[in-house]
C-alpha positions, 0 to 999 in steps of 0.5 A: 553523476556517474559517481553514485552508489544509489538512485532512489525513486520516490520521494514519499515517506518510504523513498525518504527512508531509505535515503535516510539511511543510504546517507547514514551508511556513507552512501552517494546517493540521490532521490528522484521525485516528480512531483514539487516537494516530498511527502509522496501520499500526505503531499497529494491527498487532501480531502476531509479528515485526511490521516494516518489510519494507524497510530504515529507511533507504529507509522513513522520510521524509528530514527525521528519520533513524530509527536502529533498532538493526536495518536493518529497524526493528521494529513498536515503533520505527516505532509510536515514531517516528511518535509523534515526528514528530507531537510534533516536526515537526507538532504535537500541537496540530494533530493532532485525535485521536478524530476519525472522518470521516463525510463530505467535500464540496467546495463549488465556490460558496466554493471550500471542503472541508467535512469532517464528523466526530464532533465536528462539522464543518472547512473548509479550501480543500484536502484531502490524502488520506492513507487511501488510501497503505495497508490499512484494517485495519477492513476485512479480508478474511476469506475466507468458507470453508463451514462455518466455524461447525463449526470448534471452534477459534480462528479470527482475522485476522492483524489480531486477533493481539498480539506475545505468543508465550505463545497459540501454545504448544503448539498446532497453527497454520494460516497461510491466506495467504502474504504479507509478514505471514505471512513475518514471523510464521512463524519467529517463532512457530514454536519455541513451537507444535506444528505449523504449517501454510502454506496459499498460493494464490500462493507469492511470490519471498522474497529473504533479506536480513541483519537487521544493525545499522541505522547510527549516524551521520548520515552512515552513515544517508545512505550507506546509503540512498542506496546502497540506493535505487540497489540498488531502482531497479536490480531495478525498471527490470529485475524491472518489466520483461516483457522484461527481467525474465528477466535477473532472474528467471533467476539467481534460478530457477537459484539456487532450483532447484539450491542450494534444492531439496531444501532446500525443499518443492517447493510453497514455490518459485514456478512456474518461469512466473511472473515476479517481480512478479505477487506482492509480493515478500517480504524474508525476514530473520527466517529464513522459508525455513529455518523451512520445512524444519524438522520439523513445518513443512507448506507446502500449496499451494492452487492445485494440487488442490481447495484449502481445501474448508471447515472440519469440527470440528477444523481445515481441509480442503484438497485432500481432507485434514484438517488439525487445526488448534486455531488458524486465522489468516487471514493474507488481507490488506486491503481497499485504499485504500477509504474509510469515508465519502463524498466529494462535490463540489457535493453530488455523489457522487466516484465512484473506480473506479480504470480511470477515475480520471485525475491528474498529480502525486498531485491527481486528475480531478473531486476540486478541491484536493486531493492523493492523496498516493500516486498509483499504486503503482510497486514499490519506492516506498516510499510515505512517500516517495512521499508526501512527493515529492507533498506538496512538489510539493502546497505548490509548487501552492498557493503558486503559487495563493496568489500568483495569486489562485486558489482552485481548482485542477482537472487540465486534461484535454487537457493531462494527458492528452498527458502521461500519454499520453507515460508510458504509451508508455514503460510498454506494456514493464511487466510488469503492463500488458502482461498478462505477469501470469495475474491482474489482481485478485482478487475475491470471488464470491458464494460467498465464494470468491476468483476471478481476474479477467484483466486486459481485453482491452485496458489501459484507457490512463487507468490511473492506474499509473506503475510507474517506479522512484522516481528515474525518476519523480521525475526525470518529474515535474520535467521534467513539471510545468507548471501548464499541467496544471491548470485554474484557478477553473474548475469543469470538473470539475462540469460532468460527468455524475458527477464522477471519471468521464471521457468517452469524448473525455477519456481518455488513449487520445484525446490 
């Protein structure tokens, strides 16, 4: 297949996307999937009341409206439609299913991605990546708790759970996490179990949103849409904000603190100090925060006493109690954006660490001819639409190549970095570089144990974040771009040290 333009990887509903249009814009492409079918997240996931935590409208790509019977479309109907863009926008002829990629190398003497997988090898002149846009479920986290081999009960992962409601009933149910799965499954299952127990180490903002009836009509579709986006972009420009985040967050406090308490155990409602977007926010349309009041319901929050202590014969120990517990489900997330194989250039490992990864338009710094389809993680971009901003912005590139001549494409730094220069400026307000957030990141220690790492003394100015509502970025992006960012058919990238690693003189905070 030394005849393709494009080798997609991934086949989730951002990997089918971009195929989408690759196949739109006359490219000669195909999509790499590991798994049986397509469908990515919606194919992988489902434990109860499993769906989409934004509104259908505002998710799917533009090119083929999704009329779920329900503003938020369920697990199945997202699982449906992306089987029917693979057969009706891409191609099941062009989707190589079954296939696991072992390893990716960019050979700068033919100007060529090698893709290694199972059934043997591709070549292409560009790679989009679309494994990094979401959670690995095969790469969980699984919080390493002492003693977990006395526990006497079922202990799973969010990930291990099916829709089925008949192997909660009548038991006694321990959530460990507090995060948009855990919003959709506990009134889920909470009318067949005998107890349930929420343990949350950070308790987010959860705004309850009516389920309704998704549209009918075309028309209804694009209307709501569009007056949904303008609802998003309004809260981010203001919740992003650690200025102007109190003009949200203030109302909502007062909301919580007058009409809910009482209504709501006291450990259920985020700390009046923390802002808004230090944790994802959650979309409770199932009935998460009226479930909590309920008999029989306990929400334990991790962050005040000695939190989770380890296991013992029957269940949990937390802040010196014993909880009993016949099934424990570790509702504790996934291993972001990180690969299953290698990537290199000229033999070379990439190396990725994100405070040193630099990139305009979704194609990164020392990766030749390629696109990340979703480039930093601004709240409120929905990333199938991110991703498909990126993939037309990719294909104007390659089009641009093809009537030039060129066959490599790499971000020019200096000029990149006078541009990113500029974002970042407009960014020094945003409520997570500014520190404004007690925690960075979290990562695991040796023990097991998850500890918070502060962000460092001084923002990192080649951070790859453009944390800008959707349209505004979009909006940048065209006023932006140039090709003036990007070096052709010179291998600058392979002339350092270690590709993806940027000099001292090469970084933003130089320009």
């Amino acid at each position: 297949m030394d005849t393709l333009d494009v080798i997609v990887l991934g086949g989730g509903i951002v990997g089918l996307s971009a195929a989408a249009h690759l196949r739109k814009a006359g490219l000669r492409f195909r999509v790499v999937e590991r798994a049986y079918e397509v469908g990515g997240t919606w194919r992988d996931h489902d434990y109860p009341g499993c769906g989409a935590d934004t509104e259908a409208s505002t998710y799917v790509p533009s090119f083929e409206p999704l009329y779920s019977k329900r503003r938020f479309a369920t697990r199945q109907e997202l699982f449906d439609y992306c089987k029917l863009i693979a057969a009706k926008h891409v191609g099941y002829e062009h989707i190589l299913l079954n296939h696991t990629v072992l390893g990716a190398e960019f050979v700068s003497e033919t100007n060529r991605w090698k893709v290694s997988t199972d059934h043997g090898e591709l070549s292409a002149q560009y790679v989009i990546w679309a494994t990094f846009s979401g959670a690995d479920v095969t790469k969980v986290k699984r919080p390493l708790f002492p003693d977990q081999d006395r526990f006497q009960g079922m202990l799973k992962h969010s990930t291990e759970l099916g829709s089925d409601l008949d192997f909660f009933k009548g038991k006694k149910v321990t959530l460990v996490g507090c995060g948009a799965t855990a919003i959709q499954m506990v009134p889920t299952i909470y009318p067949v179990v005998k107890e349930l127990n929420i343990l949350s180490r950070t308790v987010p903002y959860v705004k309850k949103c009516d389920l309704g009836e998704g549209p009918t009509t075309r028309f209804g579709y694009r209307l709501q849409g569009a007056l949904l986006r303008c609802r998003n972009e309004m809260i981010s420009f203001f919740d992003n904000h650690a200025k102007l985040e109190f003009l949200y967050r203030w109302p909502y406090r007062f909301h919580e603190y007058t009409l809910k308490r009482g209504k709501l155990p006291a450990a259920a409602i985020p700390p009046f100090a923390q802002p808004v977007q230090c944790t994802r926010r959650g979309f409770d349309y199932l009935g998460f925060r009226d479930t909590l009041s309920k008999p029989g319901v306990n929400f334990i929050d991790l962050k005040q006493g000695t939190g989770i202590e380890g296991y013992y014969e029957n269940g949990l120990i937390a802040h010196g109690r014993r909880i009993e517990s016949d099934v424990v489900i570790l509702s504790t997330g996934y291993h972001m954006a990180e690969l299953n194989f290698s990537i290199k250039v000229d033999g070379r490992p990439f190396h990725s660490a994100a405070d040193k990864m630099m990139g305009m338009y979704g194609v990164i710094d020392g990766l030749p001819n390629s696109l990340l389809t979703v480039f930093g993680s601004p709240v409120w971009i929905i990333p199938p639409r991110l991703a498909e901003f990126n993939t037309k912005v990719f294909i104007r590139l390659i089009h641009h190549m093809k009537k030039k001549g060129h066959e490599r494409a790499d971000i020019n730094v200096p000029t990149a970095s006078k541009t990113m220069a500029l974002v970042h400026r407009l960014n020094k307000g945003h409520i997570v570089l500014s520190r404004a957030c007690t925690s960075y990141r979290y990562l695991l220690s040796n023990t097991g144990q998850e500890k918070a790492h502060r962000l460092p003394a001084k923002t990192p100015a080649n951070l790859p974040y453009v944390p800008f509502p959707s349209v505004v970025m979009e909006l940048l992006t065209r006023l932006t771009f140039s090709f003036k960012h990007f070096d052709f058919d010179s291998p600058a990238a392979a002339k350092r040290d270690e590709p993806g690693d940027l000099k001292a003189e090469d970084s933003y905070a130089s320009s």
